[in-house]
MMTF fields as JSON, N, C-alpha, C and O atoms, coordinates in Angstrom:
{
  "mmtfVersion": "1.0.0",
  "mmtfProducer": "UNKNOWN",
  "numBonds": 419,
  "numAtoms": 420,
  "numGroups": 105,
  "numChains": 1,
  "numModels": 1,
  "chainsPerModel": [1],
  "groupsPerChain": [105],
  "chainIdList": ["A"],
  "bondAtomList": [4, 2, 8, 6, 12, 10, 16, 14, 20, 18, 24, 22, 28, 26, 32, 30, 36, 34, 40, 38, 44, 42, 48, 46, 52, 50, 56, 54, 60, 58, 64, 62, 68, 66, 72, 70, 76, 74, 80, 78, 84, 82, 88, 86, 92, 90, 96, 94, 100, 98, 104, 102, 108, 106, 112, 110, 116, 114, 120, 118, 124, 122, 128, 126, 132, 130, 136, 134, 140, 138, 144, 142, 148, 146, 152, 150, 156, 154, 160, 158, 164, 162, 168, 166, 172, 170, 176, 174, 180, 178, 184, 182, 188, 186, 192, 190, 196, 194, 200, 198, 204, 202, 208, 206, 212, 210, 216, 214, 220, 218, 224, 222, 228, 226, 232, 230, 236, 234, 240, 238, 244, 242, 248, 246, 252, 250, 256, 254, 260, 258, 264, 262, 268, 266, 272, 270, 276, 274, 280, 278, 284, 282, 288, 286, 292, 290, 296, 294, 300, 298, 304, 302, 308, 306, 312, 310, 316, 314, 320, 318, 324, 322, 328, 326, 332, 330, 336, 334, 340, 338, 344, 342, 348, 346, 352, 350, 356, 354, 360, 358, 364, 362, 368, 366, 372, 370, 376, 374, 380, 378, 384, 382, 388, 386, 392, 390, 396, 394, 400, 398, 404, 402, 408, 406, 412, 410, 416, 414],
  "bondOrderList": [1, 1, 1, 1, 1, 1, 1, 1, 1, 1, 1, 1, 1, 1, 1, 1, 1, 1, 1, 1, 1, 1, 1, 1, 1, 1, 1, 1, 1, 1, 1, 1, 1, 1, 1, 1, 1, 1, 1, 1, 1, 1, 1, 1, 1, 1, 1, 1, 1, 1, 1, 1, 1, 1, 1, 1, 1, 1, 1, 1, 1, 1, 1, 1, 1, 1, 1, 1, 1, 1, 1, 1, 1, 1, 1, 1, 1, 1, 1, 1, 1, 1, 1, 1, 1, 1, 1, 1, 1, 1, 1, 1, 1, 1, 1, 1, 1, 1, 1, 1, 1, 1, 1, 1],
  "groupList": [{"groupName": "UNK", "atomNameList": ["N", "CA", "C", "O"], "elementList": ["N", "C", "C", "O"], "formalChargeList": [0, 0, 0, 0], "bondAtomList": [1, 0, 2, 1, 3, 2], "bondOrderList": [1, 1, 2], "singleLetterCode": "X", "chemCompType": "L-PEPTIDE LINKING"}],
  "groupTypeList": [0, 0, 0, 0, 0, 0, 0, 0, 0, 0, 0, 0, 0, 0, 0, 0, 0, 0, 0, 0, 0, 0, 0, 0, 0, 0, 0, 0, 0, 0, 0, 0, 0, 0, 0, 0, 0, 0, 0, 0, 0, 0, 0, 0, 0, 0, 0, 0, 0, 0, 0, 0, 0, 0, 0, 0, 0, 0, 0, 0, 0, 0, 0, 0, 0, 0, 0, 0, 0, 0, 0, 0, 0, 0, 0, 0, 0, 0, 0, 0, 0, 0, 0, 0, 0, 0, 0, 0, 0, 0, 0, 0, 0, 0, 0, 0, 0, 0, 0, 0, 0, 0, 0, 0, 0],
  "groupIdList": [1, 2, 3, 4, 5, 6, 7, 8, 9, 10, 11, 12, 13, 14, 15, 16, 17, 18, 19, 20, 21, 22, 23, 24, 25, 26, 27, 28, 29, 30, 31, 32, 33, 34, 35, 36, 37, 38, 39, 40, 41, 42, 43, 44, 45, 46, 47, 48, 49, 50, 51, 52, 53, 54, 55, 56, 57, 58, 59, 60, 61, 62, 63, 64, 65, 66, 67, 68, 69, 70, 71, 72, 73, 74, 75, 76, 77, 78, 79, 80, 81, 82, 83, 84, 85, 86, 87, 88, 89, 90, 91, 92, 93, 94, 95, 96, 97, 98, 99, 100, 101, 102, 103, 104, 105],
  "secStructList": [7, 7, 7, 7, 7, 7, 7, 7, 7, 7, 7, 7, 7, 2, 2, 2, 2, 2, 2, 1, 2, 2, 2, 2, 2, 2, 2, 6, 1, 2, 2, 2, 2, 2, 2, 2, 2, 2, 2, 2, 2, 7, 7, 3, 3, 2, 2, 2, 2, 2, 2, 2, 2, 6, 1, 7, 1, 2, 2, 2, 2, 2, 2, 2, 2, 2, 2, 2, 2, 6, 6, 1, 7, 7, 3, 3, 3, 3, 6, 6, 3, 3, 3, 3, 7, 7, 1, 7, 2, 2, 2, 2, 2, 2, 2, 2, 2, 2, 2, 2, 2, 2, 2, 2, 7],
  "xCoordList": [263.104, 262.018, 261.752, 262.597, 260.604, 260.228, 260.198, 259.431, 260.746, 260.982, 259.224, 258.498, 258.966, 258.255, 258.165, 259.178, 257.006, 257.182, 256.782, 256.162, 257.35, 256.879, 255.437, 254.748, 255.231, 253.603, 253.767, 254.863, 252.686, 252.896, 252.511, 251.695, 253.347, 253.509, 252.614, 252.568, 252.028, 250.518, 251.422, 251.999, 251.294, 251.901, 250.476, 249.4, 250.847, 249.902, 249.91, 250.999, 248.564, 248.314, 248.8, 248.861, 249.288, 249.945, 249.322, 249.672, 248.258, 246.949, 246.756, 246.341, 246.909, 246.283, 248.06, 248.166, 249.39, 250.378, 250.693, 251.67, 250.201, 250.075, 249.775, 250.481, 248.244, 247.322, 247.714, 247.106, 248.51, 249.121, 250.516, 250.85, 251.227, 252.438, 252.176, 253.009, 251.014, 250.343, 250.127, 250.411, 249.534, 248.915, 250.202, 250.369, 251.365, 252.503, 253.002, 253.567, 253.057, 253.688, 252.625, 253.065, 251.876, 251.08, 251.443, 251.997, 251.469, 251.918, 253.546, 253.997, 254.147, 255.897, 255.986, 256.636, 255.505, 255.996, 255.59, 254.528, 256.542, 256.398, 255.034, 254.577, 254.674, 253.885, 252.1, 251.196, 252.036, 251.135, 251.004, 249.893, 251.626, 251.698, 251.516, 250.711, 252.059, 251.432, 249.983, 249.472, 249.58, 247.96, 247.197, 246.277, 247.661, 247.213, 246.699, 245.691, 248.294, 248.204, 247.13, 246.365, 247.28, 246.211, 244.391, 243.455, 244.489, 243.267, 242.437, 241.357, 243.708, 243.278, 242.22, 241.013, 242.997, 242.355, 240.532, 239.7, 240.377, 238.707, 238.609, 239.523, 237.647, 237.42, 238.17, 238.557, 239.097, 239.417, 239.103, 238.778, 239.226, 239.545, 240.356, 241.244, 241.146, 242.471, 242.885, 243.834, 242.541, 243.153, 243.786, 244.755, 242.804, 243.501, 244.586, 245.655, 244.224, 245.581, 246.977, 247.908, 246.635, 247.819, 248.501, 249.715, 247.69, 248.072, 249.078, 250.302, 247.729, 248.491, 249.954, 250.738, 249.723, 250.854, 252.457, 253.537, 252.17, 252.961, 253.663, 254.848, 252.407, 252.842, 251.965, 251.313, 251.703, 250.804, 249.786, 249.766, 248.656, 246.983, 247.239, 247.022, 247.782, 248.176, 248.952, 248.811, 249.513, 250.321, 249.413, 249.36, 249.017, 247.215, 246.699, 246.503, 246.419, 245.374, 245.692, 245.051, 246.907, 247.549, 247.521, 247.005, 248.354, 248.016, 246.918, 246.833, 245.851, 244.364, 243.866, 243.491, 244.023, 243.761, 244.028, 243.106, 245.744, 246.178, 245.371, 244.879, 245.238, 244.836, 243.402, 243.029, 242.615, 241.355, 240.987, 240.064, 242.288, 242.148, 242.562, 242.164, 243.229, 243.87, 243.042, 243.439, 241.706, 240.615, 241.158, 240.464, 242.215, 242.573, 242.054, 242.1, 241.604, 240.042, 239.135, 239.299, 237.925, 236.953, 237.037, 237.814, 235.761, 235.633, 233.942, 233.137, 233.909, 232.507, 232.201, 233.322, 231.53, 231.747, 230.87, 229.75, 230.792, 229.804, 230.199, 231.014, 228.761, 229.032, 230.378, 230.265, 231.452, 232.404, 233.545, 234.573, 233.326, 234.733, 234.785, 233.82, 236.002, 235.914, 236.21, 237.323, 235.699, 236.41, 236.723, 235.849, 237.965, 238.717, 238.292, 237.898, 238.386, 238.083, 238.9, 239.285, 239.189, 239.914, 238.368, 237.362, 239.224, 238.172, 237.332, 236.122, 238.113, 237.815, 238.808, 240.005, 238.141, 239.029, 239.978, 240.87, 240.055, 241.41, 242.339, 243.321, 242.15, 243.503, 243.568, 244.69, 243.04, 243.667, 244.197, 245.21, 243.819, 244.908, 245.864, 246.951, 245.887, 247.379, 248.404, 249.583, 248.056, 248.9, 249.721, 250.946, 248.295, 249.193, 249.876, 250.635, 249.591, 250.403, 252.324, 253.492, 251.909, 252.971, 254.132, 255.167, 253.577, 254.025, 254.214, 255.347, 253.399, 254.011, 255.046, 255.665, 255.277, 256.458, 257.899, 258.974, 257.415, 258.57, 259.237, 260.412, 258.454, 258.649, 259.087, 259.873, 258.72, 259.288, 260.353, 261.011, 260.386, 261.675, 262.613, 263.731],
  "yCoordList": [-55.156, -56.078, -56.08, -56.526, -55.593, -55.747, -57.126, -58.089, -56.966, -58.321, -58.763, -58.037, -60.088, -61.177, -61.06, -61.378, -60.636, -60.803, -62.237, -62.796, -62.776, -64.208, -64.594, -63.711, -65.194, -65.699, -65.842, -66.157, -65.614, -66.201, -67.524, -68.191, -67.741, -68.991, -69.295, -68.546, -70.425, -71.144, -72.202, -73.222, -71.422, -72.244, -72.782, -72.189, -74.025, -74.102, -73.581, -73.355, -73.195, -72.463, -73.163, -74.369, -72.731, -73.642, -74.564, -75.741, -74.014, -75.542, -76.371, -77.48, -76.213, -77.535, -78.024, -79.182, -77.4, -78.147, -78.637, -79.385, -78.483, -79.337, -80.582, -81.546, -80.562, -81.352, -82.512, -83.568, -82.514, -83.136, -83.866, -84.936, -83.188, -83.728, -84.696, -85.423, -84.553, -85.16, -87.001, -88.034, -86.746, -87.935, -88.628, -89.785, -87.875, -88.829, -89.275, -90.339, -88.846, -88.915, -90.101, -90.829, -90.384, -91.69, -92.445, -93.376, -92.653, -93.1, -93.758, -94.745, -92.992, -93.388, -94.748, -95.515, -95.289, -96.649, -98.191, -98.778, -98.583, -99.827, -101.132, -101.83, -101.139, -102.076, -101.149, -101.69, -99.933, -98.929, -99.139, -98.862, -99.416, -99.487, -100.691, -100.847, -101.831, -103.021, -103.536, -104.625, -102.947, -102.909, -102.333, -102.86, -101.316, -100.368, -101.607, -102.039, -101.738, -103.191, -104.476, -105.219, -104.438, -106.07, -105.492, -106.073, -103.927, -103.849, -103.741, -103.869, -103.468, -102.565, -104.306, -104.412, -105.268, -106.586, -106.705, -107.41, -105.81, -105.982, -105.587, -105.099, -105.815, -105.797, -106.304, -107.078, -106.59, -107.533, -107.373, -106.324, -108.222, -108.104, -107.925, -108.579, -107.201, -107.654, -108.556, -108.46, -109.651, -111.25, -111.527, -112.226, -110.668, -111.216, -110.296, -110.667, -109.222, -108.183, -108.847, -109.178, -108.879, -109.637, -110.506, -110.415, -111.491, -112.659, -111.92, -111.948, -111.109, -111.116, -110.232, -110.171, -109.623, -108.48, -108.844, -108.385, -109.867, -110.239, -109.687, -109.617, -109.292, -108.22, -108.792, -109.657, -108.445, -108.796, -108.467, -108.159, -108.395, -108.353, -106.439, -105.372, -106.742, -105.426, -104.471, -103.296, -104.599, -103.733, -103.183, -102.065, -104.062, -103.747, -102.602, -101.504, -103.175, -102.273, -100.702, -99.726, -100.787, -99.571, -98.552, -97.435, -99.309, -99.001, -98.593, -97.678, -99.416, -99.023, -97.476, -96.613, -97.521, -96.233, -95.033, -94.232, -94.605, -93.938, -93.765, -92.678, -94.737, -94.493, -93.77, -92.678, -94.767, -94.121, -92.551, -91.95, -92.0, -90.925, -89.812, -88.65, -90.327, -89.899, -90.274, -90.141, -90.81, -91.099, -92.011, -91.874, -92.785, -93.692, -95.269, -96.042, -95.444, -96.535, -96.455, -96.039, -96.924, -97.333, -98.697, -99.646, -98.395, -99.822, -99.642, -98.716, -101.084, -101.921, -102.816, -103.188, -103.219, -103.672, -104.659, -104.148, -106.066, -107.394, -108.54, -109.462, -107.793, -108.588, -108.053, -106.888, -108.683, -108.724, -108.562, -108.366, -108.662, -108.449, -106.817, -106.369, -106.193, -105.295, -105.164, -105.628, -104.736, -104.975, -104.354, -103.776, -104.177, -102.524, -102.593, -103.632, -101.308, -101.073, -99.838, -99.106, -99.592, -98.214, -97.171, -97.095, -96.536, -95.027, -94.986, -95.198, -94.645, -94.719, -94.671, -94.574, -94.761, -94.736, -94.294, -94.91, -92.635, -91.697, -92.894, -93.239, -93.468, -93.83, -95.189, -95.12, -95.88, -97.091, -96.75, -97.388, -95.427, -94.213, -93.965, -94.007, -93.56, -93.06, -94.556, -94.605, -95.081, -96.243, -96.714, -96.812, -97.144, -97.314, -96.448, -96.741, -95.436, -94.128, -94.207, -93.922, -94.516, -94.775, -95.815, -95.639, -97.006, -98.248, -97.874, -98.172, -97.296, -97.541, -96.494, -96.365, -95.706, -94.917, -95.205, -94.683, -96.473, -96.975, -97.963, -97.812, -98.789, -99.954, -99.187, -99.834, -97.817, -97.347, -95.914, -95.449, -95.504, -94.283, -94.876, -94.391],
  "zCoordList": [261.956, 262.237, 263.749, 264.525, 264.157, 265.409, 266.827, 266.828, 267.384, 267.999, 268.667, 269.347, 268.207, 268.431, 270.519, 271.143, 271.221, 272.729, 272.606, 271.701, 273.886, 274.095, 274.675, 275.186, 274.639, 274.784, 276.327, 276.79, 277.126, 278.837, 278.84, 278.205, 279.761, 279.829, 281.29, 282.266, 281.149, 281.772, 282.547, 282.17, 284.044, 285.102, 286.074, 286.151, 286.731, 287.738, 288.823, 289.351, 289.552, 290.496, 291.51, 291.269, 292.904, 293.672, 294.22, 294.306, 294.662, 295.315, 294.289, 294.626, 293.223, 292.202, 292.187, 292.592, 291.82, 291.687, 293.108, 293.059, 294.409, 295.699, 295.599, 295.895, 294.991, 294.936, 293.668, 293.849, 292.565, 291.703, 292.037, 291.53, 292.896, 293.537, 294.805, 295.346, 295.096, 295.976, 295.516, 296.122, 294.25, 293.771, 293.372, 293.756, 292.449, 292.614, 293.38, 293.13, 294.424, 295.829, 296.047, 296.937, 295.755, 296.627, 295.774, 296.358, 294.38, 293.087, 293.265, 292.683, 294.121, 294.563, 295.157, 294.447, 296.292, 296.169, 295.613, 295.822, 294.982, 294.73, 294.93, 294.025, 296.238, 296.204, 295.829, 295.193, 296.337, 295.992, 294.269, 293.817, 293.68, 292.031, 291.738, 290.82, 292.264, 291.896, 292.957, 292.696, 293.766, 294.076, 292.946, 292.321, 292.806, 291.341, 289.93, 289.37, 289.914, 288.45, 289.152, 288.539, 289.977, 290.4, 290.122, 289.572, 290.876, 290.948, 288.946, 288.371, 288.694, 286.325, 286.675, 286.46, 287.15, 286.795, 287.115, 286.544, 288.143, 288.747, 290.283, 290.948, 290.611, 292.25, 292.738, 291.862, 294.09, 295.036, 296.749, 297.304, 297.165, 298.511, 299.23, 298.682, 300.791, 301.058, 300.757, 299.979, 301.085, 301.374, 299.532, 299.235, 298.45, 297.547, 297.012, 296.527, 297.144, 297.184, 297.333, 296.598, 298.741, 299.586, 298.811, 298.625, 298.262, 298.1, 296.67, 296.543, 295.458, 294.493, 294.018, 293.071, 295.347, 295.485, 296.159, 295.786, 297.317, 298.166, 299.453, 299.778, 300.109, 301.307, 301.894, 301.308, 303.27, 304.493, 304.078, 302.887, 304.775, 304.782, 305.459, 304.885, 306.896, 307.394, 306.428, 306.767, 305.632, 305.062, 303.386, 302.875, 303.08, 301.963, 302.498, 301.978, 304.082, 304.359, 304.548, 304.158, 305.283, 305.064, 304.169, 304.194, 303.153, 301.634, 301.062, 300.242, 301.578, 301.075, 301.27, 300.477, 302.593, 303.425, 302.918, 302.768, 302.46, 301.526, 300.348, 300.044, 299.735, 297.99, 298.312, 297.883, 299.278, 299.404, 299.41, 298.859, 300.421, 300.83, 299.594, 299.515, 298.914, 297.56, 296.149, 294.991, 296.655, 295.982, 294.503, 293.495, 294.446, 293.71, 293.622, 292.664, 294.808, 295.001, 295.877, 297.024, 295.306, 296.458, 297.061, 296.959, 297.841, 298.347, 298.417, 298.308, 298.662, 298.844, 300.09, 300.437, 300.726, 302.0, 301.801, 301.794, 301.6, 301.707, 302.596, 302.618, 303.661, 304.81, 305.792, 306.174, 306.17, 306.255, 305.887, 306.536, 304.594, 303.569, 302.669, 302.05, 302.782, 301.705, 300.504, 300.259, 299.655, 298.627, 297.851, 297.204, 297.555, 296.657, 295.294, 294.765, 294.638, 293.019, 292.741, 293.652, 291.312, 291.395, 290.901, 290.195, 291.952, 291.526, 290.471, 290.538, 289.228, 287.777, 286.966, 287.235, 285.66, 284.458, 284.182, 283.598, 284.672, 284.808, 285.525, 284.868, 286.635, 287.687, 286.275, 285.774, 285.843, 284.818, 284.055, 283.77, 283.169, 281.743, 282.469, 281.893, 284.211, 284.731, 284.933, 284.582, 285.225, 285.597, 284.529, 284.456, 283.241, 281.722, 280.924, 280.0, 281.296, 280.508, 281.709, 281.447, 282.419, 282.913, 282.521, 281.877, 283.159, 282.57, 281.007, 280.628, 279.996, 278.825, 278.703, 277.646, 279.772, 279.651, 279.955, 279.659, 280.821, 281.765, 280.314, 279.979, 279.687, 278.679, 277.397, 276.705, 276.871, 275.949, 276.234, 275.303, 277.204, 277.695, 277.392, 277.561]
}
């Protein structure tokens, strides 16, 4: 019986597995993930971030900066105030696909 070759196997190209290790890597700390969970809730502002997260106003913003750049939220600017949103739908499926991984692993 002739031996069966194996199928090739479908690796990622290195710029896209950069660009994916990337997004976990912003995904890695703690308060970055619960900005994440505050924002699934709606729009906010720093000030309410802050509040609902429990870190400084300065340390949000920080934070903000990152995700932005990692295109995990926008923002909106009224008047004076900014106000964060997540990107889209993908970043709310990543967060809960997570969390429900964390609650059932």
């Amino acid at each position: 019986m002739p031996k069966l070759a194996n199928p090739p196997v479908k690796v990622l190209e290195e710029q896209l597995a950069a660009q994916t290790a990337e997004l976990f890597r912003a995904l890695s700390d703690p308060s970055r993930v619960r900005i994440i969970s505050a924002l699934v809730e709606g729009e906010m502002n720093v000030s309410a971030i802050a509040e609902a997260v429990g870190i400084s106003e300065s340390a949000v913003s920080h934070h903000m900066r990152g995700l932005r750049q990692m295109r995990l939220v926008r923002s909106r600017k009224k008047g004076r105030q900014v106000f964060y949103f997540l990107h889209d739908e993908h970043i709310i499926d990543l967060y809960k696909r997570g969390l429900d991984h964390v609650l059932h692993g």
